[in-house]
Backbone as a printed PyTorch tensor [residue, N CA C, xyz], in Angstrom:
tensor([[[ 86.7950, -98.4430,   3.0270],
         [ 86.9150, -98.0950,   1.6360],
         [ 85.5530, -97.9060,   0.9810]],

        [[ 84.8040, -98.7490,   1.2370],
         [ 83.6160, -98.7240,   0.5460],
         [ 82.6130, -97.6760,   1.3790]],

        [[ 82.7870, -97.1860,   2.3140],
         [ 82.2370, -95.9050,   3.2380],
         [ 82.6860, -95.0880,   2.7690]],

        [[ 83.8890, -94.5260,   1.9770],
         [ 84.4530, -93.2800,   1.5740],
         [ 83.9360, -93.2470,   0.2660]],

        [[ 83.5610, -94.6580,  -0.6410],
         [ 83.3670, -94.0100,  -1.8390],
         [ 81.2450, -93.7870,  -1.6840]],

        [[ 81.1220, -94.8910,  -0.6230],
         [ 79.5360, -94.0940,  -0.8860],
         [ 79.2750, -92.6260,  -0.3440]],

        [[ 80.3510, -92.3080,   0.7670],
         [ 80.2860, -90.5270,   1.1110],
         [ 80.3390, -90.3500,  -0.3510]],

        [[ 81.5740, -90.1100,  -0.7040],
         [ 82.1870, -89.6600,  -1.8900],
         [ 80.4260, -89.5090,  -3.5130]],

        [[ 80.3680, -90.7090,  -3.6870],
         [ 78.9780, -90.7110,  -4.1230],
         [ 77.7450, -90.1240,  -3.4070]],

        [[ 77.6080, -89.9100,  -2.2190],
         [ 76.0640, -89.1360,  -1.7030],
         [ 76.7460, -87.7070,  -2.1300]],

        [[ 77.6960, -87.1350,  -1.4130],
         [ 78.1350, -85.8170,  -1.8230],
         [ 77.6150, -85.6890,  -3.4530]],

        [[ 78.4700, -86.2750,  -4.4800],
         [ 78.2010, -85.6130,  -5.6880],
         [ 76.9850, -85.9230,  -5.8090]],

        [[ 76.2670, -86.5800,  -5.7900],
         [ 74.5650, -87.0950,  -5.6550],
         [ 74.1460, -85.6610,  -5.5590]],

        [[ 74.2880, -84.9560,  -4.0220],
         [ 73.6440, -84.2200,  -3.3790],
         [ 73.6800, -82.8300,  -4.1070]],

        [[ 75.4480, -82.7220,  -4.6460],
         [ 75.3280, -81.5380,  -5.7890],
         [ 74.4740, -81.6400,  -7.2310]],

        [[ 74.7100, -82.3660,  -7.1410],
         [ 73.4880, -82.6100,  -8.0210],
         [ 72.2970, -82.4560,  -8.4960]],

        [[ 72.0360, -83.0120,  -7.3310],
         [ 70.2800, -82.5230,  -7.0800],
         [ 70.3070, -80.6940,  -7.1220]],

        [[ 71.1130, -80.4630,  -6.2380],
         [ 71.0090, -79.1100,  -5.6960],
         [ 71.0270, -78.3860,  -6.8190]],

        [[ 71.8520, -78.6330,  -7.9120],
         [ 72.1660, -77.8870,  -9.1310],
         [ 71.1130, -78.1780,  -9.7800]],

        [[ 70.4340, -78.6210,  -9.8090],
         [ 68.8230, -79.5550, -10.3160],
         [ 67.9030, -78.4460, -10.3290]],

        [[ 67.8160, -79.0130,  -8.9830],
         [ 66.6320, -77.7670,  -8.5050],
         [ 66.9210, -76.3060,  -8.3860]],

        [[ 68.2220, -75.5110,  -8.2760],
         [ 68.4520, -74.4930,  -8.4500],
         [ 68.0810, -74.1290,  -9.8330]],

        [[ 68.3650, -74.7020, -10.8340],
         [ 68.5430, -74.2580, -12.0850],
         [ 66.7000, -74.8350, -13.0070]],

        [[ 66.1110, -75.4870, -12.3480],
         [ 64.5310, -75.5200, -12.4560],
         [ 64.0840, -74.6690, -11.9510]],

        [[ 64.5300, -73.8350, -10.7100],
         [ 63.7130, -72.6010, -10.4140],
         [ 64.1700, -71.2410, -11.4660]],

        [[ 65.2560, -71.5490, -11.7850],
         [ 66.0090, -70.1430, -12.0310],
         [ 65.4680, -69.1590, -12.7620]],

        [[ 64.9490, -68.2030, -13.1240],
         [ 64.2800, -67.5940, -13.9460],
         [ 65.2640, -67.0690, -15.1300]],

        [[ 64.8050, -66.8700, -16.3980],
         [ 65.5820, -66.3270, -17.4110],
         [ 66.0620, -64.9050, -16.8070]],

        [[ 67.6330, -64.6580, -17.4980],
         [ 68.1370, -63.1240, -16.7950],
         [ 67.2710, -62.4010, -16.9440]],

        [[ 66.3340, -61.8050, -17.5880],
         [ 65.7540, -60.7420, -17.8070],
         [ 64.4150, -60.7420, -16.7750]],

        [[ 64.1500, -61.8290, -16.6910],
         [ 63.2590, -61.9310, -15.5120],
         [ 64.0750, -61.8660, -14.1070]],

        [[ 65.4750, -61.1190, -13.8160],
         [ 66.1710, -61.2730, -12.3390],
         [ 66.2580, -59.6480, -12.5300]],

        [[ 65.8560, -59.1200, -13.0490],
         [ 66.5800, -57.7720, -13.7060],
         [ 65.4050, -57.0270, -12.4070]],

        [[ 66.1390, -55.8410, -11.6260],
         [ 64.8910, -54.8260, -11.0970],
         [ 65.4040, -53.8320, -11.4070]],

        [[ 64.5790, -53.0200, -10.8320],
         [ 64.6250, -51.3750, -11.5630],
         [ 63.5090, -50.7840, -11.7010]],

        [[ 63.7350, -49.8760, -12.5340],
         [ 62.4390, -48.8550, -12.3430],
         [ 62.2200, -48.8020, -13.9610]],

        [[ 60.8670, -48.7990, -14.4720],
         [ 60.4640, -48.1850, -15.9690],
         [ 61.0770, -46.6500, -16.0020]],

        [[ 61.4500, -46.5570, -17.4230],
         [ 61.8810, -44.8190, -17.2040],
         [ 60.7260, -44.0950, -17.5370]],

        [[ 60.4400, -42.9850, -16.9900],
         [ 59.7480, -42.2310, -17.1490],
         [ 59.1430, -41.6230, -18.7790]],

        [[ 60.0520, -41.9950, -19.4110],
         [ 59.3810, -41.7970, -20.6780],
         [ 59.3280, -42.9040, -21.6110]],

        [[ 58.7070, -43.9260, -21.3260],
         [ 58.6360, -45.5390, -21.3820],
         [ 57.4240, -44.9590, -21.9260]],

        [[ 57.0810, -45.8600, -23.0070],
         [ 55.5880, -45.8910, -23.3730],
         [ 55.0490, -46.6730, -23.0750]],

        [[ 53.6480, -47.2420, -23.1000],
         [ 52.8520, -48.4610, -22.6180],
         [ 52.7460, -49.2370, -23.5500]],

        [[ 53.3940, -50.5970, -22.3950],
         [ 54.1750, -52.0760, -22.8170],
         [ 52.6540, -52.9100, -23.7440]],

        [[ 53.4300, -53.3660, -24.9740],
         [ 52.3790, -53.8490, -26.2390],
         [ 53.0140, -55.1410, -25.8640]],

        [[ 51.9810, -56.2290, -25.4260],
         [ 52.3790, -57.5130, -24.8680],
         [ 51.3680, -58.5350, -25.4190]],

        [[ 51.0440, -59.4880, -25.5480],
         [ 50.5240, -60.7360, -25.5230],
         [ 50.1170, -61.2990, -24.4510]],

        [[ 48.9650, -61.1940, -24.0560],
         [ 48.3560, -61.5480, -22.7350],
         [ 47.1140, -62.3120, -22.8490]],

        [[ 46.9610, -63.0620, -21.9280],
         [ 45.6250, -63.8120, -22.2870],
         [ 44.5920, -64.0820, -21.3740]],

        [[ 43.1990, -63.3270, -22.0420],
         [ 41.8440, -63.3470, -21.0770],
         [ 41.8020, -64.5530, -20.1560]],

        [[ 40.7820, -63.8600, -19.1160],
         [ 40.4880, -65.3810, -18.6430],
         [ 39.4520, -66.3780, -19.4360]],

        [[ 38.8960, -65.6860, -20.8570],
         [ 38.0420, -66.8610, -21.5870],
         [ 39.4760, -67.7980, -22.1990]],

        [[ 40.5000, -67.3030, -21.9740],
         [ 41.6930, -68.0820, -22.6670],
         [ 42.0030, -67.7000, -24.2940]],

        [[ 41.6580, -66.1760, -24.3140],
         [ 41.9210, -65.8110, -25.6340],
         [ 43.2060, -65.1070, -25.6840]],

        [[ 44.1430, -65.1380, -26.1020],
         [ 45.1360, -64.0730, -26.3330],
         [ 45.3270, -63.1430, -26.8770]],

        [[ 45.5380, -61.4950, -26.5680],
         [ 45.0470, -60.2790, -26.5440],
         [ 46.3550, -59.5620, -26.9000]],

        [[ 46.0210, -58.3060, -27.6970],
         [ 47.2810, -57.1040, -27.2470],
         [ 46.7240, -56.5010, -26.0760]],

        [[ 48.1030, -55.9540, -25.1580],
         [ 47.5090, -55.5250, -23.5910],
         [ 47.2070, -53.9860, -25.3810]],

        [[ 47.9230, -53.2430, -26.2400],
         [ 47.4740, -52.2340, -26.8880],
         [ 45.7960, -52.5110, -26.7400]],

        [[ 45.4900, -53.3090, -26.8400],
         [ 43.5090, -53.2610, -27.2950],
         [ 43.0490, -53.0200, -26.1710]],

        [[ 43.6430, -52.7650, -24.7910],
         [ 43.3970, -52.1200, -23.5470],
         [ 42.8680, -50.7430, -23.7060]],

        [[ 43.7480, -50.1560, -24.3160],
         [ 43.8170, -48.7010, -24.1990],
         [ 42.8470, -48.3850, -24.9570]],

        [[ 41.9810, -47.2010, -24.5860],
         [ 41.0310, -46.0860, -24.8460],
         [ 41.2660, -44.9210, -24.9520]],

        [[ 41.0100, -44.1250, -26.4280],
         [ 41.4200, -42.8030, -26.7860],
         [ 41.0830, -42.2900, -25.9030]],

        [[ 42.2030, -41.3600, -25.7870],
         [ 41.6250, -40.0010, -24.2580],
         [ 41.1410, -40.5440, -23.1890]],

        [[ 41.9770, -41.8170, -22.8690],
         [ 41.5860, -41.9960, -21.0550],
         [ 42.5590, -42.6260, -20.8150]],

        [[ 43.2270, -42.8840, -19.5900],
         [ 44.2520, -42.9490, -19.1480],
         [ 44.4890, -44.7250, -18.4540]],

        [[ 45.2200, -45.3100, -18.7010],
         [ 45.1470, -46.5140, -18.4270],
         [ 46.1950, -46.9070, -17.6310]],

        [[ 45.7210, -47.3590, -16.4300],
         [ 46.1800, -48.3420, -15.0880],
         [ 46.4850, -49.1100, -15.5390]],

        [[ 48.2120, -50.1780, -14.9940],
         [ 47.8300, -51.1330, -14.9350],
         [ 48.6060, -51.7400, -13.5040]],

        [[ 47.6210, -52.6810, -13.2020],
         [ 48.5700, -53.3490, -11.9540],
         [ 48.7990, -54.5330, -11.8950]],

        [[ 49.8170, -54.6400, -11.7520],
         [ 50.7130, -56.6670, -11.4620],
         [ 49.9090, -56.5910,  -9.9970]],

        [[ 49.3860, -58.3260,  -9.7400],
         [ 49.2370, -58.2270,  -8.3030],
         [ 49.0080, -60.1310,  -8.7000]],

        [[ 48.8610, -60.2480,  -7.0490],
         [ 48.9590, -61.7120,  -6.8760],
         [ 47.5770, -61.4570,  -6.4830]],

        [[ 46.9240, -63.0350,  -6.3420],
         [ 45.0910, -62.9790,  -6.3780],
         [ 45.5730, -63.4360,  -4.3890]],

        [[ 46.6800, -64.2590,  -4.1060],
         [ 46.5380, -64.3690,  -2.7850],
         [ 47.6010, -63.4150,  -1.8290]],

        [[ 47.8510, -62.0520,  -2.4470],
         [ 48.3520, -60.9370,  -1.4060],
         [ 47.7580, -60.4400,  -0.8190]],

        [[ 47.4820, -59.8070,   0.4650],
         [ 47.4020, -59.0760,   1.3170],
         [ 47.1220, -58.0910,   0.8640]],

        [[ 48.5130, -57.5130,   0.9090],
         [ 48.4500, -56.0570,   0.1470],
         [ 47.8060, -55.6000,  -1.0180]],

        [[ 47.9740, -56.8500,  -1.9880],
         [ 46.9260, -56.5520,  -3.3290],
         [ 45.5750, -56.4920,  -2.9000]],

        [[ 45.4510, -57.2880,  -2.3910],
         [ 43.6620, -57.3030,  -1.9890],
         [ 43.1060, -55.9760,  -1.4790]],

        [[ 44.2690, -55.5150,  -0.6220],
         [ 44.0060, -53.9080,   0.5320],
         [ 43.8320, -53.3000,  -0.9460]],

        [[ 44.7000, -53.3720,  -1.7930],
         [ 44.8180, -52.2080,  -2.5760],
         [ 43.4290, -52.0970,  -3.9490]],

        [[ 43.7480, -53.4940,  -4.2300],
         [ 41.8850, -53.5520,  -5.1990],
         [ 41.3160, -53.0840,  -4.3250]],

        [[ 40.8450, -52.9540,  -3.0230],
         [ 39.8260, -52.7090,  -2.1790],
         [ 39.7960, -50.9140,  -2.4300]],

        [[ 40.9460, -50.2770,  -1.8730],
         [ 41.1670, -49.1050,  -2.2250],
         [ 40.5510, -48.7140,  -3.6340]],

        [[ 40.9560, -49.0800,  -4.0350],
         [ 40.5500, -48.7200,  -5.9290],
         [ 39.0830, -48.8040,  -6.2120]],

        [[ 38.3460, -50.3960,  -5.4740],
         [ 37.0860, -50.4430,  -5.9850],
         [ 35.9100, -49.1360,  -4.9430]],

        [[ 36.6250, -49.2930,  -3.7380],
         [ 35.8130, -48.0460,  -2.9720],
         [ 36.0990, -46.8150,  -3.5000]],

        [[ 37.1230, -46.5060,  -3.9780],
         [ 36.9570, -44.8540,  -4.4630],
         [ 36.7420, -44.9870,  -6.0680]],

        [[ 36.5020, -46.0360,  -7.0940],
         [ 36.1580, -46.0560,  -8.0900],
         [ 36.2700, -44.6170,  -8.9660]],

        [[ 35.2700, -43.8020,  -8.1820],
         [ 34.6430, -42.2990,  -9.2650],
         [ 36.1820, -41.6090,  -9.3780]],

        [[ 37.0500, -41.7780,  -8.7290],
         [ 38.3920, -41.4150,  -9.0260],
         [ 38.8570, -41.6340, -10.2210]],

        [[ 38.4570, -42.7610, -10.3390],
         [ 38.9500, -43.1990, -11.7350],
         [ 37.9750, -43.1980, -13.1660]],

        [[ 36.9360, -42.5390, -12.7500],
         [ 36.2030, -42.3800, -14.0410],
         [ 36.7900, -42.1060, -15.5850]],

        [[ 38.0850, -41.4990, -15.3820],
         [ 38.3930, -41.1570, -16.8090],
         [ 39.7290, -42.3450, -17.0340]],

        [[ 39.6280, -43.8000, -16.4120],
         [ 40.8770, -44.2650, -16.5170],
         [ 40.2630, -45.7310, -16.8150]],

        [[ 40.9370, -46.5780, -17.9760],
         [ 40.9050, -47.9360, -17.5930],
         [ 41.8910, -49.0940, -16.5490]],

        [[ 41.5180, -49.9320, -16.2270],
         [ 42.6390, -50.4230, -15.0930],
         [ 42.8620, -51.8220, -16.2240]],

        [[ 43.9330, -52.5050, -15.8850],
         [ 43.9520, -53.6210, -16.3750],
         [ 45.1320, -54.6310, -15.1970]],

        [[ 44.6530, -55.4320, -14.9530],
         [ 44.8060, -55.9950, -13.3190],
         [ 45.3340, -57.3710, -14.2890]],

        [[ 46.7930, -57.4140, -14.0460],
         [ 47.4630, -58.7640, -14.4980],
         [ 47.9950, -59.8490, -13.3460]],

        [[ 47.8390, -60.5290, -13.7380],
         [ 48.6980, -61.7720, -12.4820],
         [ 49.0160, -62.8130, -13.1870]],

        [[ 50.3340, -63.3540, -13.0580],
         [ 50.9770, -64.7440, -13.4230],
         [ 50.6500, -65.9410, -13.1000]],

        [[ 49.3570, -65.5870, -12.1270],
         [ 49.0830, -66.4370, -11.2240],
         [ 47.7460, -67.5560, -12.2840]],

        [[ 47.9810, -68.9520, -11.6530],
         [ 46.7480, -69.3740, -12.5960],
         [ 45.1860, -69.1190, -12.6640]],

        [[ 44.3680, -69.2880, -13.5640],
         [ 43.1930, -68.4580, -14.0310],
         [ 42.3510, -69.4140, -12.7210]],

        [[ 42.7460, -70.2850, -12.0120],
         [ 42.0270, -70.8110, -10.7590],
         [ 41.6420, -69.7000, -10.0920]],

        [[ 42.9890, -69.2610,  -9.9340],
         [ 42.9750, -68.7780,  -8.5800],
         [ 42.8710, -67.0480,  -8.8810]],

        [[ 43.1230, -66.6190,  -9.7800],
         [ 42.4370, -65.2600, -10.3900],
         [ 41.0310, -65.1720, -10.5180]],

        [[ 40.2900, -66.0860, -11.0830],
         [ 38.8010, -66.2480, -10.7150],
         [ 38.2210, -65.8310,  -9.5860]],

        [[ 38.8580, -66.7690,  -8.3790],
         [ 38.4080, -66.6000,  -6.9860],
         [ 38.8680, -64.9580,  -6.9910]],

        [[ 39.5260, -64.7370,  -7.0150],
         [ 40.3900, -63.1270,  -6.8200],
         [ 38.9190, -62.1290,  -7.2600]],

        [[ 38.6160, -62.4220,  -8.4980],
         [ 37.6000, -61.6840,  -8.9770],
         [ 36.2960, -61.9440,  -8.3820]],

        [[ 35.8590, -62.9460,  -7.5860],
         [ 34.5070, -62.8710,  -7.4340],
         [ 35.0310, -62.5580,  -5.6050]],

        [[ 36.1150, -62.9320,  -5.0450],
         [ 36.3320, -62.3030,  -3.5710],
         [ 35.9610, -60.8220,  -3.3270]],

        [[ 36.7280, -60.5580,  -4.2210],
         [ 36.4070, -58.3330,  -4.3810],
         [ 35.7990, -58.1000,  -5.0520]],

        [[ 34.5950, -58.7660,  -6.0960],
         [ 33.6050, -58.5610,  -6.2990],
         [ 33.7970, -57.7670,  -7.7310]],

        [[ 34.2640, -57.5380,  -8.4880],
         [ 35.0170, -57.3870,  -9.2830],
         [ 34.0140, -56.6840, -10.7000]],

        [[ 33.2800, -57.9220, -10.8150],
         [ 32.8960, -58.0870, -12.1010],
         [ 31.8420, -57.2110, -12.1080]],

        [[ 31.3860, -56.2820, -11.6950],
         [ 30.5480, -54.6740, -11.8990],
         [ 31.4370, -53.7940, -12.6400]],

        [[ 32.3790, -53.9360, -12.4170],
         [ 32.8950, -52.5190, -12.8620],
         [ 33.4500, -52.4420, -14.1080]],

        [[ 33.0590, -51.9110, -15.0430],
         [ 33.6600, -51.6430, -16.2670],
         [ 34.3930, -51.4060, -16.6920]],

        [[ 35.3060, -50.5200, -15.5350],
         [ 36.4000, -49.9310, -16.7500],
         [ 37.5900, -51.0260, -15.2520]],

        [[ 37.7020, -51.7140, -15.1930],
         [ 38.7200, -52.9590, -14.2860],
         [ 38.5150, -54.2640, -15.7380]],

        [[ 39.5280, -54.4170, -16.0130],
         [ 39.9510, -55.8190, -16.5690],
         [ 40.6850, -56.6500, -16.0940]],

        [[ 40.3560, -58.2170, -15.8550],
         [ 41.3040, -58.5450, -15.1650],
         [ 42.2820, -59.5380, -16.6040]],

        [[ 43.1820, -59.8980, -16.7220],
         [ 43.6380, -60.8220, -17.1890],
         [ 45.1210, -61.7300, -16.8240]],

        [[ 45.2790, -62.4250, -17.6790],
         [ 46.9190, -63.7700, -17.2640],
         [ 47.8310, -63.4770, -17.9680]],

        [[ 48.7190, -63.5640, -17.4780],
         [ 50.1320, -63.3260, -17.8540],
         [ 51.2470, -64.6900, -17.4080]],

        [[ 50.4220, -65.4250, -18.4360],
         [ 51.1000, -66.9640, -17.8660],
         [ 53.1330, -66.9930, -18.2010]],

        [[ 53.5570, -65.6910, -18.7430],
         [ 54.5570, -66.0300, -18.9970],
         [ 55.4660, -65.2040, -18.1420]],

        [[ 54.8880, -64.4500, -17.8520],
         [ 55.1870, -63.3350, -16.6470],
         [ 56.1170, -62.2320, -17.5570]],

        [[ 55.9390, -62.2550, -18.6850],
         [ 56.0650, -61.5490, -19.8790],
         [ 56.1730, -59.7410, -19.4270]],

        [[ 55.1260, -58.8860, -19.5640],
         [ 54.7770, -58.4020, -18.6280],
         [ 55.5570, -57.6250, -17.6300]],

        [[ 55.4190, -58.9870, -16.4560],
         [ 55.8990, -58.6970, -15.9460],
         [ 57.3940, -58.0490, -15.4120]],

        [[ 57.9680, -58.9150, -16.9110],
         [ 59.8200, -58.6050, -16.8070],
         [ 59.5320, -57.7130, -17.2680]],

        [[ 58.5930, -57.0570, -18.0950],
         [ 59.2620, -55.9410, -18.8800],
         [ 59.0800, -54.7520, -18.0370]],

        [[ 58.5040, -55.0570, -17.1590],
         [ 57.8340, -53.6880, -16.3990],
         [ 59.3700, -54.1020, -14.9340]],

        [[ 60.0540, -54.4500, -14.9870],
         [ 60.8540, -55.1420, -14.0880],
         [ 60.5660, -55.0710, -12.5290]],

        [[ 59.3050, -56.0740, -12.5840],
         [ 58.6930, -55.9080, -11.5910],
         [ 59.4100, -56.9740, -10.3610]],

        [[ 59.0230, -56.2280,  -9.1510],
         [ 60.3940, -56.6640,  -8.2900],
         [ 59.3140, -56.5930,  -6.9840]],

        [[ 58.0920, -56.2670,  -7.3740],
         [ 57.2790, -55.8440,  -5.6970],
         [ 55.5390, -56.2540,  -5.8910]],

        [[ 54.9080, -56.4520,  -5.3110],
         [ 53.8030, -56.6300,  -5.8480],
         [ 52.5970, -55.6570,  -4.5880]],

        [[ 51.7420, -55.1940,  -5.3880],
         [ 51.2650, -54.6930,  -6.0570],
         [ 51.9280, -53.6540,  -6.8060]],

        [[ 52.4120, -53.7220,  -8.4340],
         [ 53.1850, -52.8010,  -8.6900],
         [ 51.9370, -52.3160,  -9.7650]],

        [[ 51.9770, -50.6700,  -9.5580],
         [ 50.7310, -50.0020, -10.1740],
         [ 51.5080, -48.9110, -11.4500]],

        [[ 51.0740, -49.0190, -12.5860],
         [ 51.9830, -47.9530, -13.1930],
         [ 50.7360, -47.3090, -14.3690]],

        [[ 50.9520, -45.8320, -14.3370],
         [ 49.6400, -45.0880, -14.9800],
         [ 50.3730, -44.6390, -16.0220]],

        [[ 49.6280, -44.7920, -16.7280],
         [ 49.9060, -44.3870, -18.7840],
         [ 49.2960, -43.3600, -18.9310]],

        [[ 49.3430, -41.6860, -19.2890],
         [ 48.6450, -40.9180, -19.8340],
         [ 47.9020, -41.6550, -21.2670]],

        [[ 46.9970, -40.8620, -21.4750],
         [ 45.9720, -41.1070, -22.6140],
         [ 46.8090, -41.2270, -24.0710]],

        [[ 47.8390, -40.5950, -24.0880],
         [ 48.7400, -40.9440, -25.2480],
         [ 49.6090, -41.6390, -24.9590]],

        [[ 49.7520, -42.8430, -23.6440],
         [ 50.5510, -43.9290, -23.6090],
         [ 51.8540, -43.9610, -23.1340]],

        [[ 51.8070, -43.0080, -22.4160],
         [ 53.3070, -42.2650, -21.4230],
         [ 53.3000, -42.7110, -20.5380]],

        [[ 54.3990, -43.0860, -19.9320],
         [ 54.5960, -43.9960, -18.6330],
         [ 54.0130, -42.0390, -17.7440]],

        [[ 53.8250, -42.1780, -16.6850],
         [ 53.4070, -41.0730, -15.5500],
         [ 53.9020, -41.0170, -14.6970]],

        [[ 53.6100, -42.7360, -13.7560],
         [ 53.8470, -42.8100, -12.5360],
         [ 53.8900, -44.4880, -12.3070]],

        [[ 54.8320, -44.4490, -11.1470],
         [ 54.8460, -46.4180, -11.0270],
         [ 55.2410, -46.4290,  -9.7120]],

        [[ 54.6620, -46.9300,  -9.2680],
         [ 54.0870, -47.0790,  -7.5480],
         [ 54.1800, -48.7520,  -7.2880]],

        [[ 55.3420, -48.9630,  -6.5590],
         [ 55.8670, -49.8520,  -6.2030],
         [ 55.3020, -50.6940,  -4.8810]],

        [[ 54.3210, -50.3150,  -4.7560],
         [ 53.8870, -50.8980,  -3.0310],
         [ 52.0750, -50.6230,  -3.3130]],

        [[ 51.5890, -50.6510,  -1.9710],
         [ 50.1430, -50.6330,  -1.9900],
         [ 50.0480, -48.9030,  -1.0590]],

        [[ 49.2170, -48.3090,  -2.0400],
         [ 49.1180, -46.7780,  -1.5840],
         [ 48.0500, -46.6570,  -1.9270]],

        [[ 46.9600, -45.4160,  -1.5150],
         [ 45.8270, -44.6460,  -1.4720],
         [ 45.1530, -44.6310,  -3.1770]],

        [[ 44.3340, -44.6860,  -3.1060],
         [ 43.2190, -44.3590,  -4.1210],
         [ 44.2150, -43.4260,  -4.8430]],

        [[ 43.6530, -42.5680,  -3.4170],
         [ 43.5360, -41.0740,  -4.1600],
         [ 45.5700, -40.4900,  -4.4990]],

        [[ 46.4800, -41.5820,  -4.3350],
         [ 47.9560, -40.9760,  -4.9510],
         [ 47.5630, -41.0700,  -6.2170]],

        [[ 47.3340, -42.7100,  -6.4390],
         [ 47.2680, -43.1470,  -7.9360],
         [ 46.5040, -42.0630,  -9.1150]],

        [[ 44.9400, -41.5110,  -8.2760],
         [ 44.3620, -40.8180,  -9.3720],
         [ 45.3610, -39.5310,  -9.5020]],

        [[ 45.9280, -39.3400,  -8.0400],
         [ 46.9030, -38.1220,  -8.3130],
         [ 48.0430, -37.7320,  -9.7970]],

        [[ 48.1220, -38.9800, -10.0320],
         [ 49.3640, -39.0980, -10.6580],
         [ 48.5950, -38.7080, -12.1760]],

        [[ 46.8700, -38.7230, -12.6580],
         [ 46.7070, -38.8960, -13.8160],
         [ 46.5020, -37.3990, -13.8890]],

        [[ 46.4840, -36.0680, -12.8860],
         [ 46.2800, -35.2090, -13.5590],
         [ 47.6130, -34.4730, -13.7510]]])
């Protein structure tokens, strides 16, 4: 008797927990949402915050008449890293574009990110945090490195779901 009710008790125990920790990971619906930006999406006006820890419009990104990058990436991917690498070697590609390089990830480990690829030369690359992954839902990002180019008047262009060539991305700004 007393073996059936402590089963009886570990079982609901165990749902328990399980429902615990399922529902501590769970992300809000809108953060489960994938898909694609539509093509005539304008560029997302968000609340984001430097790595001095200031909080920013991603709008104060943008530069009249130049075309603005931006890419979600993790500071410890693979693929992100291949792909900053891509970007910082063909740079002059992007002369007429700003980039703005977000990650959810903490400003620890974005730091390292920036001084690994060497980062901090280049002018028109910003990196910043997106501690809420804000951002990120709205762009319903589902892949990482996800790259998406804004014409100069703030038009979604192109959104490149994976890690690809320099030279697609600049493709996409003319």
């Amino acid at each position: 008797m007393i073996k059936g009710k402590l089963t009886r008790l570990l079982k609901g125990t165990t749902a328990l927990l399980l429902t615990c920790f399922l529902l501590a990971g769970a992300k809000p619906l809108a953060a489960q949402t994938t898909g694609t930006v539509k093509s005539n999406d304008s560029f997302p006006v968000f609340t984001i915050q430097t790595l001095e820890g200031k909080m920013v419009s991603t709008a104060s990104f943008r530069k009249p008449g130049r075309h603005t990058i931006i890419m979600y990436f993790s500071p410890t991917c693979s693929h992100c890293r291949a792909q900053t690498e891509q970007i910082t070697g063909n740079i002059k590609l992007f002369d007429k574009a700003d980039w703005l390089m977000v990650s959810a990830y903490p400003d620890s480990e974005i730091q390292i990110f920036i001084k690994d690829m060497g980062l901090a030369p280049f002018k028109n690359i910003t990196v910043a945090h997106d501690p809420q992954f804000a951002l990120g839902q709205f762009l319903a990002l589902d892949e990482i490195p996800g790259i998406f180019v804004y014409s100069p008047n703030g038009k979604l262009l192109k959104q490149i779901r994976k890690a690809t060539t320099a030279e697609k991305i600049a493709e996409a700004m003319r």
